[in-house]
N, C-alpha and C positions, 0 to 999 in steps of 0.2 A: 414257741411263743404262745402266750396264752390268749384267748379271744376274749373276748369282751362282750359279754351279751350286747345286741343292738334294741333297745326300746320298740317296742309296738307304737305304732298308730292308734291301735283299736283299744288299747289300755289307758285308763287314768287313776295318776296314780294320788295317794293321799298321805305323806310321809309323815312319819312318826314324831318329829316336832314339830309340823303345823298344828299337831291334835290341841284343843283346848287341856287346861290343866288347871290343878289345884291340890294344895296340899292342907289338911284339917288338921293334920300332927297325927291322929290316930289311923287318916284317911287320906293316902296319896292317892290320886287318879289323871286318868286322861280320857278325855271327849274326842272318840272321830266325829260326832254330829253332837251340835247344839245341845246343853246339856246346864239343868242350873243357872250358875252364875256366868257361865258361857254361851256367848249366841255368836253365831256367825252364819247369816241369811244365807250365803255360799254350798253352806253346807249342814242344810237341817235335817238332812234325811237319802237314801238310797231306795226307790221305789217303797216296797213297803218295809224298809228293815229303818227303824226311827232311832233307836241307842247301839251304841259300842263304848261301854267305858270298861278300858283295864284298871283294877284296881287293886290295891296292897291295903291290906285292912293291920292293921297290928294286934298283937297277940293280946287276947283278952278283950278285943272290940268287937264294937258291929255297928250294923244297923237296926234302932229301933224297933217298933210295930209302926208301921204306918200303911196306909190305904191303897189303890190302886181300883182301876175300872178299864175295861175294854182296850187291853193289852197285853198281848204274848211276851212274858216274861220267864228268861232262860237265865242259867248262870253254867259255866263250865270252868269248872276248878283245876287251878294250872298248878297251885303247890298248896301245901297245909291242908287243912279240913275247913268246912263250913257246914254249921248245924243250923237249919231251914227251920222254924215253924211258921205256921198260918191259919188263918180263921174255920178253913175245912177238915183243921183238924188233924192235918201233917206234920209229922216231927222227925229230919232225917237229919245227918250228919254225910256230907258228899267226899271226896276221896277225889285226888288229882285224876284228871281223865273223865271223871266223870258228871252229868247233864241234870238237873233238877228242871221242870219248865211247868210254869204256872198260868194259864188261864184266867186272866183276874175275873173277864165276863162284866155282870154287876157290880160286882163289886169284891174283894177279899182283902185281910190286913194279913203282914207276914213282917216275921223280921230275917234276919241273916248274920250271922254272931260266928266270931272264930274261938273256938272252944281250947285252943291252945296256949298253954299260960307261956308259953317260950318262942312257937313258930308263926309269922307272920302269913296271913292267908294269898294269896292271889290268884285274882279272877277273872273274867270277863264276866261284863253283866249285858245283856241283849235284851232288845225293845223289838220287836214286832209288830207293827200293827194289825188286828185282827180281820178278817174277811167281812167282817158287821159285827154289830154293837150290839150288845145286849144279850150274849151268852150265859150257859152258866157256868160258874166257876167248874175248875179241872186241875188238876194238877196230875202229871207223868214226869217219869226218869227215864234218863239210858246210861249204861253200863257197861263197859268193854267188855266184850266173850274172852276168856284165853285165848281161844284158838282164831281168833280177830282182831286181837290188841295191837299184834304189827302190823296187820295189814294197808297199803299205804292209801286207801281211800276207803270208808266205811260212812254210809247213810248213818245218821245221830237224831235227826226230825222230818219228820214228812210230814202232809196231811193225811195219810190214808196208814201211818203208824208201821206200813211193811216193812219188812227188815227186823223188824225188833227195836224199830225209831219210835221214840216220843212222838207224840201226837200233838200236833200245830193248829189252829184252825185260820189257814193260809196257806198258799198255794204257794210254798216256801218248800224246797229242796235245803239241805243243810247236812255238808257233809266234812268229816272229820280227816284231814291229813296227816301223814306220817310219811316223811319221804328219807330218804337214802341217796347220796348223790350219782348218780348215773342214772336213777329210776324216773323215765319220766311218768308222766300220769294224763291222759289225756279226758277231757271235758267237755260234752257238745251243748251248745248255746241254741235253744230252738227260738226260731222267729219270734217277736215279742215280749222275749223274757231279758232278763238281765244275771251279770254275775256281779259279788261284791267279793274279794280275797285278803282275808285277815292273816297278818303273819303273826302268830304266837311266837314260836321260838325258831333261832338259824336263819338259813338265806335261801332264796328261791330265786326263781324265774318265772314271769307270768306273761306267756306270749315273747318272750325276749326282754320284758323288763323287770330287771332286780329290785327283789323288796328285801326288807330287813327286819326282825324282828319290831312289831310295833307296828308297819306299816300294812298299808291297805291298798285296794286297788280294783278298779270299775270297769267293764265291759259289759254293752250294748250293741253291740253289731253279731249276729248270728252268725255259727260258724263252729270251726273246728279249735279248740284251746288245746296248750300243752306246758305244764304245770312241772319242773327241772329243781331238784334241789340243789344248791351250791354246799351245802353240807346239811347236816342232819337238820331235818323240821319240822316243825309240826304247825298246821293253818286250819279255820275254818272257811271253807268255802261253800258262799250263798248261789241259790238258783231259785230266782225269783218272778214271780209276774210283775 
C-alpha cells in the first residue's frame, strides 16, 4: 500500500493557484507575492525575498527598457533563451539552467527580450531586497559546470560569491535542486533564518509536505529539513536572514 506523505507543522505552504495572475497575450505570468495589478497584504513578501513571478514571454517578445533602483534582480531561465541588455553595458543571451543577477543599486535600465521567432521563453524573475540602499550597480551570472549539472543540490548565489555563485548583496543563501526520486536531500535551518521552497518542475516533499510544480513553501522554525522527490524535479531553495 502506498503512503501518503503526512504534512509538517513547521511548513506553509503557498499553492500554485492561490498565486496572483495575469495574462497580456504576449505575457502570461503568476505572482507568489504582491505584484502589479495584484496585491494581496497576506502576502507581499517572504523576509527579504519581495518577487517570484513565473513567466511565459512569447516568441519575439519581451520586456522593454525600463528602470529599477535598490533591488536584487535575478532571472533563471527554465526553457527557450532570453537576451539581457542594460545601462552597464551588458548584453548576454541566458540558456535553460542558467542565472543572470542584477544589482540595480542607483539606479540601472535593462530590458529582457526572447530572441526566438518560434520558442516561447520561460522563466522566473526574482526580487530581492538588498541589504542597503544606494549601491552601485553590478551585474554577475551563474552557469552549470558539466561535472555539477546533476548534481542534486548546488549553491547558484551567495553573498560572498563562493562556490562559483553569483554574487548577492544579502545575506541570501540560494540554491539550485535536481532531485531523483529516492534521493533525499537534507537542509539545516540555523536560528534566525528562514527558508522559502520554489517547485519549478515535478513533485516533492518538504518536511512531509507535497508541493507541485508551481508551488511554494515557508519554514521558520530551526532545525533539521529533508527535501524527497516524488519523481523528477528540479526547485529553488531560499536561505535567508
Amino acid at each position: 500500500m502506498k503512503t501518503e506523505p503526512i504534512a509538517s507543522s513547521r511548513i506553509t505552504k503557498r499553492p500554485s493557484s492561490a498565486r496572483g495572475a495575469a495574462d497580456h497575450g504576449w505575457l502570461k505570468t503568476q505572482h507568489s507575492f504582491s505584484f502589479a495589478d495584484y496585491y494581496d497584504p497576506a502576502h507581499m513578501n517572504f523576509r527579504s525575498l519581495r518577487v517570484i513571478n513565473e513567466d511565459h514571454v512569447a516568441a519575439g517578445m519581451g520586456f522593454g527598457t525600463h528602470p529599477h533602483r535598490d533591488m536584487e534582480i535575478f532571472s533563471y531561465v527554465l526553457g527557450g533563451s532570453m537576451a539581457h541588455k542594460d545601462s552597464m553595458g551588458n548584453g548576454r543571451t541566458l540558456l535553460p539552467g542558467q542565472i543572470q543577477l542584477m544589482s540595480a543599486g542607483t539606479g540601472v535600465t535593462h530590458s529582457e527580450f526572447n530572441p526566438d521567432a518560434k520558442q516561447d521563453l520561460h522563466l522566473l524573475q526574482i526580487w530581492i531586497l538588498p541589504a542597503k540602499a544606494g549601491l552601485t550597480p553590478s551585474y554577475t551570472e551563474w552557469h552549470p559546470k558539466p561535472e555539477s549539472d546533476r548534481d542534486p543540490k548546488v549553491l547558484v548565489i551567495s553573498p560572498d560569491g563562493r562556490d562559483d555563485s553569483a554574487t548577492i548583496h544579502q545575506d541570501a543563501e540560494i540554491y539550485r535542486l535536481r532531485l531523483t526520486p529516492g534521493q533525499p536531500i537534507p537542509h539545516q535551518l540555523r536560528p534566525g533564518r528562514g527558508l522559502w521552497l520554489q517547485v519549478m518542475r515535478g513533485s516533492l516533499t518538504f518536511d512531509g509536505t507535497a508541493l507541485l510544480a508551481g508551488d511554494g513553501a515557508s519554514a521558520e522554525i530551526s532545525g533539521d529539513y529533508a527535501i524527497h522527490a516524488l519523481e523528477p524535479a528540479e526547485a529553488l531553495l531560499f536561505d535567508l536572514k
